[in-house]
Backbone as JSON Lines, residues from 0, in Angstrom:
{"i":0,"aa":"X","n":[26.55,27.95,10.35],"ca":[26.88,26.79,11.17],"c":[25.6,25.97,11.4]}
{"i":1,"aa":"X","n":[25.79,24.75,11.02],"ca":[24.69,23.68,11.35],"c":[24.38,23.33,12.35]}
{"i":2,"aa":"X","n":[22.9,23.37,13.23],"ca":[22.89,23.06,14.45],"c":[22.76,21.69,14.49]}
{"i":3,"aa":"X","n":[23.62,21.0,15.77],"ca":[23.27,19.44,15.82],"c":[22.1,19.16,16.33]}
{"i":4,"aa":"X","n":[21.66,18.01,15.94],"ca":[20.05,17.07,16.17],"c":[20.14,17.48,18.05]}
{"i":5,"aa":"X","n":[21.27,17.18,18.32],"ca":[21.34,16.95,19.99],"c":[20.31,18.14,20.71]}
{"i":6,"aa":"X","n":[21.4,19.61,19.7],"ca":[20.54,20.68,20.11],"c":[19.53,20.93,20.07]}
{"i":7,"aa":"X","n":[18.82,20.49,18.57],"ca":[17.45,20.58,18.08],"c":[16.39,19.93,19.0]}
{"i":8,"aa":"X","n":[17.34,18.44,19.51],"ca":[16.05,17.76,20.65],"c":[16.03,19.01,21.86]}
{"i":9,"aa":"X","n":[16.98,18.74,22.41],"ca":[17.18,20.16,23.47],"c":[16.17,21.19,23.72]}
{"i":10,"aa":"X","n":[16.25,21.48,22.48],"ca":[15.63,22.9,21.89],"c":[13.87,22.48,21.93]}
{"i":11,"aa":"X","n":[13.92,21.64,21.31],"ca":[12.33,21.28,20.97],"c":[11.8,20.56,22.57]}
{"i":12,"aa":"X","n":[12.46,20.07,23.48],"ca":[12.3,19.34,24.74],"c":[11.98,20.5,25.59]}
{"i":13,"aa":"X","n":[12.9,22.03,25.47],"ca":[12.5,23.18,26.07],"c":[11.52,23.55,25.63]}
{"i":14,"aa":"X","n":[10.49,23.51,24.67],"ca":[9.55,24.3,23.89],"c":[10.14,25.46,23.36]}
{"i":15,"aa":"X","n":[11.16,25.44,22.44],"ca":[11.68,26.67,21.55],"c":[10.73,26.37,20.19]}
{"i":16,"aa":"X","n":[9.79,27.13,19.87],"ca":[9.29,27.11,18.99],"c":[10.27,27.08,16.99]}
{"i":17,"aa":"X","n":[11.39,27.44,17.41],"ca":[12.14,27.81,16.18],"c":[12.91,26.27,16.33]}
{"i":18,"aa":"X","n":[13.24,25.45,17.28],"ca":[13.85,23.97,17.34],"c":[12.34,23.22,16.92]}
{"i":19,"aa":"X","n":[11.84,23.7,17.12],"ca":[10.28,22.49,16.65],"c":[10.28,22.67,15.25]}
{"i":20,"aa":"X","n":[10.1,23.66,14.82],"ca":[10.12,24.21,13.17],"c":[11.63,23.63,12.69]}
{"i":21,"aa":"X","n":[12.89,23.83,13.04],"ca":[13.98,23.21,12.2],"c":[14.01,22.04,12.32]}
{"i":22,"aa":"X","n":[13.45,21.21,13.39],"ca":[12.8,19.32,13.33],"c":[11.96,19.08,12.18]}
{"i":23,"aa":"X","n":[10.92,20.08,12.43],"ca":[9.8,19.68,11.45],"c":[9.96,19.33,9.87]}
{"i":24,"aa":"X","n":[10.83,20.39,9.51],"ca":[11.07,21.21,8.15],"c":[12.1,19.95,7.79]}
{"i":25,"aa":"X","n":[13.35,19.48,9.26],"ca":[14.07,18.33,8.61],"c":[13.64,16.94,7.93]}
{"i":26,"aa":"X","n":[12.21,17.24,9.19],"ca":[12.37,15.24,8.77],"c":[10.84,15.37,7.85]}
{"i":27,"aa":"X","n":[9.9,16.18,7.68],"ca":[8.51,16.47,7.53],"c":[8.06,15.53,5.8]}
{"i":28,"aa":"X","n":[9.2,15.68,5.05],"ca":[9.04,15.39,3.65],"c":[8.96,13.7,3.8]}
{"i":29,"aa":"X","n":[10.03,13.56,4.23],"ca":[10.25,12.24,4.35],"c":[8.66,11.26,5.45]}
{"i":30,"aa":"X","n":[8.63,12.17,6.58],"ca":[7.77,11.31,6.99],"c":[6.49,11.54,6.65]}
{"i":31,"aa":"X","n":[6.17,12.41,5.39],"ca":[4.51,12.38,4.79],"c":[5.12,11.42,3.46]}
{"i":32,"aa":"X","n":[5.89,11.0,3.06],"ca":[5.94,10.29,2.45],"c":[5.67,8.86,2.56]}
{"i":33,"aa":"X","n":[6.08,8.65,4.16],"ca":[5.07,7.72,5.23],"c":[3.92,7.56,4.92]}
{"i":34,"aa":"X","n":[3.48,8.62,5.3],"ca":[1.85,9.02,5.75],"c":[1.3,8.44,4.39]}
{"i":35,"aa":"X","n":[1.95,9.13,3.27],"ca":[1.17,9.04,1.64],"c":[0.94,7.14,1.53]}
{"i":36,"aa":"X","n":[1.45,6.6,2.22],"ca":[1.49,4.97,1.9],"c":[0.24,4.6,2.7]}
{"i":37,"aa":"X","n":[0.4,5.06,3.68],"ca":[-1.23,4.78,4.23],"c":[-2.56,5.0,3.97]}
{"i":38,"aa":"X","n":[-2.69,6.34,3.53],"ca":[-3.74,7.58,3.52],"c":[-4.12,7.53,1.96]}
{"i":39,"aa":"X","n":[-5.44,7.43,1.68],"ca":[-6.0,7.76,0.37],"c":[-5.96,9.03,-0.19]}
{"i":40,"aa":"X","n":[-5.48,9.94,0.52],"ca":[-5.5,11.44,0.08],"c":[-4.08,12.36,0.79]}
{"i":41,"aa":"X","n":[-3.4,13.04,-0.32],"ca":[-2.38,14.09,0.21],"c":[-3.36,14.69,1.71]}
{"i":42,"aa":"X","n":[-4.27,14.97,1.72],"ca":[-4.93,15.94,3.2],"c":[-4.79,14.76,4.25]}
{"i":43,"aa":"X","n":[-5.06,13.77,3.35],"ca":[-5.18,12.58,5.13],"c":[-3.91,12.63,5.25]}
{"i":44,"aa":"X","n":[-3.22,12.53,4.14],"ca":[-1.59,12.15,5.2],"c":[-1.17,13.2,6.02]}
{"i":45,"aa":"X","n":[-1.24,14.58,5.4],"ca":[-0.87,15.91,6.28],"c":[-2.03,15.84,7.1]}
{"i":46,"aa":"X","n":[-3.11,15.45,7.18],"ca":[-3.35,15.18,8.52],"c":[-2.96,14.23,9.87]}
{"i":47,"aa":"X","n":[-2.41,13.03,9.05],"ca":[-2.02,12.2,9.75],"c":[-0.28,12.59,9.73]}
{"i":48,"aa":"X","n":[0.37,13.46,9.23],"ca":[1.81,13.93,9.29],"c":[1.75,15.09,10.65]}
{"i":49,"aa":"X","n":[0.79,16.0,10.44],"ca":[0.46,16.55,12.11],"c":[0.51,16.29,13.28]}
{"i":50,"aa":"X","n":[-0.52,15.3,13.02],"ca":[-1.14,14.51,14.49],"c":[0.21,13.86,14.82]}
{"i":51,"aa":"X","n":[0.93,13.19,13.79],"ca":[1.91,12.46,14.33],"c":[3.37,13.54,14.9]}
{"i":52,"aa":"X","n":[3.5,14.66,14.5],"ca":[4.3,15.59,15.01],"c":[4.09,16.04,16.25]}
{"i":53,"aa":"X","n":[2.88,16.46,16.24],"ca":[2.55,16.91,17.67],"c":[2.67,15.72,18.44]}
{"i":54,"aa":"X","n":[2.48,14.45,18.32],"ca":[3.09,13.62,19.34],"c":[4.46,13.35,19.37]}
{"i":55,"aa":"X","n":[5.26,13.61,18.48],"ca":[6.62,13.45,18.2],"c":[7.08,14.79,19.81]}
{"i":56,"aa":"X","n":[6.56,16.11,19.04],"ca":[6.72,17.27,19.93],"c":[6.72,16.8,21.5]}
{"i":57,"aa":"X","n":[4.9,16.27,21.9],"ca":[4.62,15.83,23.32],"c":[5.66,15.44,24.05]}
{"i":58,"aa":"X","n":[6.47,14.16,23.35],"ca":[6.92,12.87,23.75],"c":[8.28,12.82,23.36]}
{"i":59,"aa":"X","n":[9.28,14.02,22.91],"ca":[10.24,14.21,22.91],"c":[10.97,13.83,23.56]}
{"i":60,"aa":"X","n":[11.0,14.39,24.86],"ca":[11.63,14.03,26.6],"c":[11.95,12.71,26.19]}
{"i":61,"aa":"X","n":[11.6,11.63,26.14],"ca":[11.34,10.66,26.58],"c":[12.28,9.43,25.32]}
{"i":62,"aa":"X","n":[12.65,10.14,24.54],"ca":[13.46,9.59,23.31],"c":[14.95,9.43,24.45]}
{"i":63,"aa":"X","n":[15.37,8.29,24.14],"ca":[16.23,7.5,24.94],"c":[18.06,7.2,24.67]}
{"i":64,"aa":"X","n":[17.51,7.72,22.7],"ca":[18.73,7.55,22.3],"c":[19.09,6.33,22.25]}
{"i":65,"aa":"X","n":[18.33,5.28,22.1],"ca":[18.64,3.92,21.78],"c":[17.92,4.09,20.18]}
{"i":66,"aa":"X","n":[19.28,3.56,19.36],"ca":[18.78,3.77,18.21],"c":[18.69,5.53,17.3]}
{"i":67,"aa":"X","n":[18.44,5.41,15.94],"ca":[18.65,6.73,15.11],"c":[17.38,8.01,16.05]}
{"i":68,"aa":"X","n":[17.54,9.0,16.09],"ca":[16.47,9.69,16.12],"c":[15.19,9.78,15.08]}
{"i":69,"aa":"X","n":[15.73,9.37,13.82],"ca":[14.84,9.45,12.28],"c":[14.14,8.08,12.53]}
{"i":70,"aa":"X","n":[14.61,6.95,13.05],"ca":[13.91,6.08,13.44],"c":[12.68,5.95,14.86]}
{"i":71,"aa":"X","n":[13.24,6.65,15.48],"ca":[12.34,6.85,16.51],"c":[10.39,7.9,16.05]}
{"i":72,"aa":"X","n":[11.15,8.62,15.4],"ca":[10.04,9.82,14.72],"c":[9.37,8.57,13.9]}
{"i":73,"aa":"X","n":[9.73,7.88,13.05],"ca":[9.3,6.97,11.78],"c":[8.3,6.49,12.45]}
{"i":74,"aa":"X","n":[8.91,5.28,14.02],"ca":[7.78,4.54,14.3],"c":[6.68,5.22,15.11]}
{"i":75,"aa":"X","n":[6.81,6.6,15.81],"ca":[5.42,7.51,16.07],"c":[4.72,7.96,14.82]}
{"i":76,"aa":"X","n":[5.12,7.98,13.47],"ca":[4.46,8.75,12.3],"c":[3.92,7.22,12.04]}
{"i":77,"aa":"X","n":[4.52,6.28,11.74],"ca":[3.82,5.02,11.35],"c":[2.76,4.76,12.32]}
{"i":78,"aa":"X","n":[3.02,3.98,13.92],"ca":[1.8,4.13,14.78],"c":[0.84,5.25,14.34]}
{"i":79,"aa":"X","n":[0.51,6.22,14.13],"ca":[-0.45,7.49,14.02],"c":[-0.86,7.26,12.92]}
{"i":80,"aa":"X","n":[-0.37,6.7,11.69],"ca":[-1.12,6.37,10.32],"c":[-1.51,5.06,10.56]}
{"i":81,"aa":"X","n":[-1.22,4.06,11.44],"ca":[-1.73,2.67,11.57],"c":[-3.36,3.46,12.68]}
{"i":82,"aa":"X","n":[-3.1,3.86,13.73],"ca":[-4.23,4.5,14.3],"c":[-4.97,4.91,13.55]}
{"i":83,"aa":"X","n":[-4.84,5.96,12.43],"ca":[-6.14,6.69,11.66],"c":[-6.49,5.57,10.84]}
{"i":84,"aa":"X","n":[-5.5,4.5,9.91],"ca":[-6.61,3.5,9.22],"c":[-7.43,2.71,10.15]}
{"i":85,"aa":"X","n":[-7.42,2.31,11.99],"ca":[-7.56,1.51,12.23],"c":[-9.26,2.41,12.65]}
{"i":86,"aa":"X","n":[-8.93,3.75,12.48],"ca":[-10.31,4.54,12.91],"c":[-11.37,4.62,11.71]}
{"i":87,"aa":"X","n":[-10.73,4.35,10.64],"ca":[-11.25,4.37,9.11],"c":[-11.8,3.19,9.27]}
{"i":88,"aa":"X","n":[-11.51,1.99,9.2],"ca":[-11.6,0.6,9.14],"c":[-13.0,0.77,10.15]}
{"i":89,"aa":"X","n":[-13.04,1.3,11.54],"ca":[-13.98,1.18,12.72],"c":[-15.3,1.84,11.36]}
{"i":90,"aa":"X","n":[-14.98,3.16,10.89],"ca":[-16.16,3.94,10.48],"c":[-16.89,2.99,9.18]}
{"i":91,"aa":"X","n":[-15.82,2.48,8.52],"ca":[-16.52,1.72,7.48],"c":[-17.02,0.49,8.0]}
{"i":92,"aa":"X","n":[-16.72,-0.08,9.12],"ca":[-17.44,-1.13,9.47],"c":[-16.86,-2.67,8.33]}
{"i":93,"aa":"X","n":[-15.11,-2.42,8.45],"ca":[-15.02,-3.46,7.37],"c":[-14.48,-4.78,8.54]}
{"i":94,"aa":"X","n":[-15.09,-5.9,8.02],"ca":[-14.67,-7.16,8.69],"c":[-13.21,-7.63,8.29]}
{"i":95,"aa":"X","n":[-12.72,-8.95,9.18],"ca":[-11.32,-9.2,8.83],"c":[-11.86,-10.5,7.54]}
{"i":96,"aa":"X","n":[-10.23,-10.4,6.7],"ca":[-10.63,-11.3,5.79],"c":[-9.97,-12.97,6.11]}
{"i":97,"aa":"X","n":[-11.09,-14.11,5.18],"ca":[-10.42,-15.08,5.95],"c":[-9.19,-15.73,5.27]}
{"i":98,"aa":"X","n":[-8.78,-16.71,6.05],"ca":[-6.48,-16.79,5.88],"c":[-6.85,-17.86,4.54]}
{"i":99,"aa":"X","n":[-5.79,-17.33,3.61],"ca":[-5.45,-17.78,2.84],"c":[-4.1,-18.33,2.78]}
{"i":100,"aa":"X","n":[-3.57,-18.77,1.65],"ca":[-2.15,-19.34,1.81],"c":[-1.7,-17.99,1.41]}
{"i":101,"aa":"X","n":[-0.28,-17.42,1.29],"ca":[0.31,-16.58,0.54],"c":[0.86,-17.13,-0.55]}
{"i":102,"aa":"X","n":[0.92,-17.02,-1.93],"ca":[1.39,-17.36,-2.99],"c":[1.95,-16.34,-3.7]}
{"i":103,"aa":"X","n":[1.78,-14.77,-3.42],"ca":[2.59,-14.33,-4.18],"c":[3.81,-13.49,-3.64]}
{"i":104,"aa":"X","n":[5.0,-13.26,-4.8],"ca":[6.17,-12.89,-4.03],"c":[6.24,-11.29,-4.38]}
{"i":105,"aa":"X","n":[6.67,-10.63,-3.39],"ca":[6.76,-9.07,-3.44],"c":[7.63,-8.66,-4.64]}
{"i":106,"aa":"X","n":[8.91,-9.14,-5.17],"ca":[9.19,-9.13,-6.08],"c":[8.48,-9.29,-7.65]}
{"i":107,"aa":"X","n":[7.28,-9.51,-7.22],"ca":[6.06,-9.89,-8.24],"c":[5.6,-8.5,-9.29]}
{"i":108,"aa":"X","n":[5.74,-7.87,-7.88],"ca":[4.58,-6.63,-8.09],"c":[5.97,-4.78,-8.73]}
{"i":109,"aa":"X","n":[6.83,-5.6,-8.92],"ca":[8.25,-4.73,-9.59],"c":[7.69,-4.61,-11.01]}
{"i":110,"aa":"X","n":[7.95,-3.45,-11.35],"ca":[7.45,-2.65,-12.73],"c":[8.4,-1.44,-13.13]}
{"i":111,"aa":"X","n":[8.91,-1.86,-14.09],"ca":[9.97,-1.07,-14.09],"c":[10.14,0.52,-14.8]}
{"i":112,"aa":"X","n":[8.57,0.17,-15.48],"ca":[8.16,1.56,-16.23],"c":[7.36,2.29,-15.43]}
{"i":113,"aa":"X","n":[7.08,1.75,-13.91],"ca":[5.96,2.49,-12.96],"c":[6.76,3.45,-12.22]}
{"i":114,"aa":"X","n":[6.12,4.77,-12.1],"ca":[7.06,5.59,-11.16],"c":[6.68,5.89,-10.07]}
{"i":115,"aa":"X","n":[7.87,6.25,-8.89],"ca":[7.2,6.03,-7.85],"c":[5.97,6.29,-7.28]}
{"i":116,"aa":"X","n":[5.56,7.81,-7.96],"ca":[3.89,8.24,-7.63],"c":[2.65,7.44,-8.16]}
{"i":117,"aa":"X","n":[2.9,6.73,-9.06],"ca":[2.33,5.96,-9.79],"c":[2.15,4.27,-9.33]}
{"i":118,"aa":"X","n":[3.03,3.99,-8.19],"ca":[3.05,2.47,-7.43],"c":[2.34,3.25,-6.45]}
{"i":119,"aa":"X","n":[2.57,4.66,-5.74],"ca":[1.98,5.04,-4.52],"c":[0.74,5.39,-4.81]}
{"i":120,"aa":"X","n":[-0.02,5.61,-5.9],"ca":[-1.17,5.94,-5.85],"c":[-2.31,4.28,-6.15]}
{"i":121,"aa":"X","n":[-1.25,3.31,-6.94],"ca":[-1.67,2.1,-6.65],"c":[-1.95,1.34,-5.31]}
{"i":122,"aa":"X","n":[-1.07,2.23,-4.38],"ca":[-1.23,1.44,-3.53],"c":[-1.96,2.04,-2.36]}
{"i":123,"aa":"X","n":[-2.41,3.51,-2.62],"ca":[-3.37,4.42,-1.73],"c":[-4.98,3.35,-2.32]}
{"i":124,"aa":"X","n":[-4.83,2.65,-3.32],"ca":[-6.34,1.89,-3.94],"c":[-6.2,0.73,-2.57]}
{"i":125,"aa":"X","n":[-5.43,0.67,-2.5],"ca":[-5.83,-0.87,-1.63],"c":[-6.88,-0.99,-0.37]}
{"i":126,"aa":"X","n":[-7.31,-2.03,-0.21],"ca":[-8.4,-1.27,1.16],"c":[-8.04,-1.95,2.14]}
{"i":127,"aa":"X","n":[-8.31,-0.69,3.21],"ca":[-7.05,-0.59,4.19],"c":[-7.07,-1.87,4.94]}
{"i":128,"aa":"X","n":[-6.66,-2.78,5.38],"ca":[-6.69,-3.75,5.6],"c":[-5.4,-4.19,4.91]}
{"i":129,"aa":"X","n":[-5.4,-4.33,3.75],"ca":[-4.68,-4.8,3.05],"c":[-3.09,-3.39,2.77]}
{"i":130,"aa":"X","n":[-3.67,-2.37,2.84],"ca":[-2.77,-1.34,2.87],"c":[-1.82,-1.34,4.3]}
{"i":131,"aa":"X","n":[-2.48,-1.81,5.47],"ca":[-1.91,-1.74,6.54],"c":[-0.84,-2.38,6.56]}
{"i":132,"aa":"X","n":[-1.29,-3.48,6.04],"ca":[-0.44,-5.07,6.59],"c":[0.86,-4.98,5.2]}
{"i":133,"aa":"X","n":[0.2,-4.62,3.99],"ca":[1.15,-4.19,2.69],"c":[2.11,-3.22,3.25]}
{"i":134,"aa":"X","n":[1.93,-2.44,3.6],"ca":[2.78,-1.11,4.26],"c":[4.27,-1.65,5.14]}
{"i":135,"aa":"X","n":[3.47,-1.99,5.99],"ca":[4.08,-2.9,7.06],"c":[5.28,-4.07,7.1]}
{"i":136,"aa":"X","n":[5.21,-4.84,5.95],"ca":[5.71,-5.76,5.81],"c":[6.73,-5.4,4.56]}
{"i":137,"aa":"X","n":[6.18,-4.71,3.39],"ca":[6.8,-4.32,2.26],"c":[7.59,-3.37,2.95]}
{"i":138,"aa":"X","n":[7.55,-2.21,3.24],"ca":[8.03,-1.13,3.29],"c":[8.88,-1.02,5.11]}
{"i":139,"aa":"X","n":[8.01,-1.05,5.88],"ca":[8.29,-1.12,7.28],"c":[9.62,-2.39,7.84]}
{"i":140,"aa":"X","n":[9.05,-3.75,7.22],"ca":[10.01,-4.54,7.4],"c":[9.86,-5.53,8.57]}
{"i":141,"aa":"X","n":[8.63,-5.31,8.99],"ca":[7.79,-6.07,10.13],"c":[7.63,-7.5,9.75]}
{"i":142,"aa":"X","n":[7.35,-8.67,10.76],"ca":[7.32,-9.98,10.19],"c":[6.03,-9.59,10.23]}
{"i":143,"aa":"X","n":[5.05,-10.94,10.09],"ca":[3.71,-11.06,10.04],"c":[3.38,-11.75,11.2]}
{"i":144,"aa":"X","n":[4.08,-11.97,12.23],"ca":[3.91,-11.48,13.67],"c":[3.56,-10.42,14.56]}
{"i":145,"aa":"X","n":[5.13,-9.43,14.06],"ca":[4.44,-8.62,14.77],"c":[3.46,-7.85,14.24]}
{"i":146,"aa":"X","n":[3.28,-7.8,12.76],"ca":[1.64,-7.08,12.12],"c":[0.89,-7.63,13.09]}
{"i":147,"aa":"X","n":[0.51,-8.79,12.8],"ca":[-0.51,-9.7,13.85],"c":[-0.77,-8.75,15.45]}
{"i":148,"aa":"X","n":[0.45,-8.55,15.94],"ca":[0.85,-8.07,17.2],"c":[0.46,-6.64,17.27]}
{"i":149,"aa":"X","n":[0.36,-6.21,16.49],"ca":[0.26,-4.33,16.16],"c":[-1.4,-4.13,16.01]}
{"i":150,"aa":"X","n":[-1.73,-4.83,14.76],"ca":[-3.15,-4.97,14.29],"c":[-3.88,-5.86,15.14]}
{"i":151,"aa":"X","n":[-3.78,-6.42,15.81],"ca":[-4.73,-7.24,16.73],"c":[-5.27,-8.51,16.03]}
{"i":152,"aa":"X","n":[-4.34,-8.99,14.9],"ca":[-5.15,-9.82,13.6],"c":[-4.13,-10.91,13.71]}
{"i":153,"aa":"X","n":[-4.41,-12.37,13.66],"ca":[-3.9,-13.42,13.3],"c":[-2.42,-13.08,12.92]}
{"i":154,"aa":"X","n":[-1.73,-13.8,12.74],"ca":[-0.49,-14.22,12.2],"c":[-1.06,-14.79,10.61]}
{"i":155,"aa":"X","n":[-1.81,-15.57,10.27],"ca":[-2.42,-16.29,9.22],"c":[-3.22,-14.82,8.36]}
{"i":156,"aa":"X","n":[-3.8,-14.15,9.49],"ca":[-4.73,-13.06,8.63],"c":[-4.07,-11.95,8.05]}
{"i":157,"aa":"X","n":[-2.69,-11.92,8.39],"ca":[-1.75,-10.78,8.2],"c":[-0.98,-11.24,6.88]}
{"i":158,"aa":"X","n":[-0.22,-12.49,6.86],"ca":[-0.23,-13.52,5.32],"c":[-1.22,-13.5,4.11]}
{"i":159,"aa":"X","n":[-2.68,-13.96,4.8],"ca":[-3.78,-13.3,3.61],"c":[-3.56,-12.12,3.37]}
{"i":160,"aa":"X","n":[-4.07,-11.07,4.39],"ca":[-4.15,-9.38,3.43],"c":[-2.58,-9.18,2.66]}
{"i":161,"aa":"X","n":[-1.73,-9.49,2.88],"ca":[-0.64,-9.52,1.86],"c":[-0.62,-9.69,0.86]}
{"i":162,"aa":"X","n":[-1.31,-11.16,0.88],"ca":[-1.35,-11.83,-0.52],"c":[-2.59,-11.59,-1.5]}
{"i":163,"aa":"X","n":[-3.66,-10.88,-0.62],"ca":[-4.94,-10.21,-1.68],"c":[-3.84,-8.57,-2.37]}
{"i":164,"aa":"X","n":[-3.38,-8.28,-0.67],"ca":[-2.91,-6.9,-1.64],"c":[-1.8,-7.0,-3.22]}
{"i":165,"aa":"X","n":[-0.64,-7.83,-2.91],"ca":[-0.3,-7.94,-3.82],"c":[-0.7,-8.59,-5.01]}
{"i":166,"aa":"X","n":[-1.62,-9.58,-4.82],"ca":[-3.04,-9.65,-6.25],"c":[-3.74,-8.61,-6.37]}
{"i":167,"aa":"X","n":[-4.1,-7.77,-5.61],"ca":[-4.77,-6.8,-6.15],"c":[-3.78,-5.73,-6.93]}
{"i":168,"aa":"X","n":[-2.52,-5.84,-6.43],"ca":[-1.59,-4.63,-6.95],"c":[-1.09,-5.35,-8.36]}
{"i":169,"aa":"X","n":[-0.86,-6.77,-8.49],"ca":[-0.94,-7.46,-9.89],"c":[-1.76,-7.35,-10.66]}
{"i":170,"aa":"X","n":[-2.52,-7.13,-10.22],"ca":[-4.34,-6.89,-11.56],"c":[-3.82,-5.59,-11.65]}
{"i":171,"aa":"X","n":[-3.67,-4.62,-10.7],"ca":[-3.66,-3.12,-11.12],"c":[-2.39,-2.79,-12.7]}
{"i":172,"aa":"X","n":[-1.67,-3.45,-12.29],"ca":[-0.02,-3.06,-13.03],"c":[-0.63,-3.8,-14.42]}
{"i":173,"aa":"X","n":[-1.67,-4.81,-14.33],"ca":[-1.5,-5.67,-15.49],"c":[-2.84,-4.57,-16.33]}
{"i":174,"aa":"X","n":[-3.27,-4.01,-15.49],"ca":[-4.56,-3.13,-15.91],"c":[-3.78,-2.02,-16.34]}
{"i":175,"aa":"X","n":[-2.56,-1.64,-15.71],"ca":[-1.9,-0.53,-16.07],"c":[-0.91,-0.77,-17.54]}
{"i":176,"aa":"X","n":[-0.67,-2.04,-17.34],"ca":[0.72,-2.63,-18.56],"c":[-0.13,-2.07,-20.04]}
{"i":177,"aa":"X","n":[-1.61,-2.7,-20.08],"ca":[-2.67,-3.18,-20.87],"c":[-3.39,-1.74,-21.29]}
{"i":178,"aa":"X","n":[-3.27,-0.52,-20.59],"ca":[-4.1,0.52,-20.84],"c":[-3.48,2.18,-21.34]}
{"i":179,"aa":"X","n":[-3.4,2.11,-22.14],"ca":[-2.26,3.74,-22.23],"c":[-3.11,5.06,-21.81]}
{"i":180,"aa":"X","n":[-4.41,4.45,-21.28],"ca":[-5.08,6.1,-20.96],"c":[-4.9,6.4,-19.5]}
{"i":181,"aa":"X","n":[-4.62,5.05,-19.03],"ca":[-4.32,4.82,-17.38],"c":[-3.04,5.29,-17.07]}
{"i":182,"aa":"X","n":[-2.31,4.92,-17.86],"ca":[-0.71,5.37,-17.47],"c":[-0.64,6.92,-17.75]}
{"i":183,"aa":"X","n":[-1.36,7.74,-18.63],"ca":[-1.32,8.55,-19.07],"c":[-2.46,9.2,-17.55]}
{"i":184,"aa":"X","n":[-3.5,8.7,-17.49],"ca":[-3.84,9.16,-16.11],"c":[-3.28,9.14,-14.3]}
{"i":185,"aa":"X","n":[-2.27,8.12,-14.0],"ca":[-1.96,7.83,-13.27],"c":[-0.69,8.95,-13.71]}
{"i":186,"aa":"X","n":[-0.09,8.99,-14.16],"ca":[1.1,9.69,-14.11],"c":[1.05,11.45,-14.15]}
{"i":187,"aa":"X","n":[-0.47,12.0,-14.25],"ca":[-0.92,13.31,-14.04],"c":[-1.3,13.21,-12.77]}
{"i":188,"aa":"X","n":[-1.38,12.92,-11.52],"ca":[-1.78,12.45,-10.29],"c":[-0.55,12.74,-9.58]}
């Protein structure tokens, strides 16, 4: 018999160690698959897939039931990978870049011979800046408001890193279209 989510919050809200583990184990794949969009390395994301559990764990109580539960977990695993690039970004000491127009369309950067590990490891290259706001908008579904609103960055500066990332992810694919030792390397990865 399948236990329901209801119970599992229940369970994990009491501190049952075996409801924390059947949460974890449910949603864990999916949300380091999160993490992998942010993080330059499988360890950063399971590090940043942790950190973000144990606050999932903390802050259980407090889930309201407005909205999916898988959505609620998503935007604590996303916040916690936007936090660690924004601690990366502090250590490297990288500046913001200045606003450009956006000219290119996300539909741009579609490749139909690329597989998914192979767009995700293209897009672990991006520097973070541009990974944040790429993440965010491609994948997340955020305007370039609220990026702006999240990241502490322009409305205009959130449009640029878009539009470098997806030029930078166009040079990559065209570097990738153009190279058979790359595809042959990217796809052992």
């Amino acid at each position: 018999m399948a236990i329901s989510e209801e119970n599992i919050i229940a369970g994990c809200i009491a501190g049952d160690r075996s409801m924390q583990k059947l949460l974890y184990s449910k949603y864990a794949s999916v949300m380091l698959s999160i993490c992998m969009r942010y993080c330059k390395s499988k360890d950063e994301a399971e590090d940043v897939l942790q950190d973000g559990f144990i606050k999932v764990f903390g802050s259980i109580s407090n889930f309201r039931k407005e909205g999916s539960f898988e959505g609620w977990i998503k935007r604590i695993i996303v916040n916690t990978a936007l936090n660690n690039c924004r601690d990366n970004l502090k250590r490297n000491n990288h500046l913001c870049i200045d606003d450009i127009e956006e000219t290119v369309r996300l539909q741009d950067i579609n490749n139909d011979s690329l597989s998914e590990n192979e767009l995700l490891k293209m897009i672990q290259e991006l520097p973070e800046g541009y990974k944040m706001v790429f993440n965010l908008y491609a994948f997340e579904g955020y305007s370039h408001k609220e990026i702006g609103d999240l990241l502490g960055i322009s409305e205009s500066t959130s449009k640029s890193q878009l539009s470098r990332a997806r030029m930078f992810l166009q040079n990559k694919l065209k570097e990738y279209n153009n190279n058979p030792n790359l595809r042959e390397i990217l796809r052992e990865i």
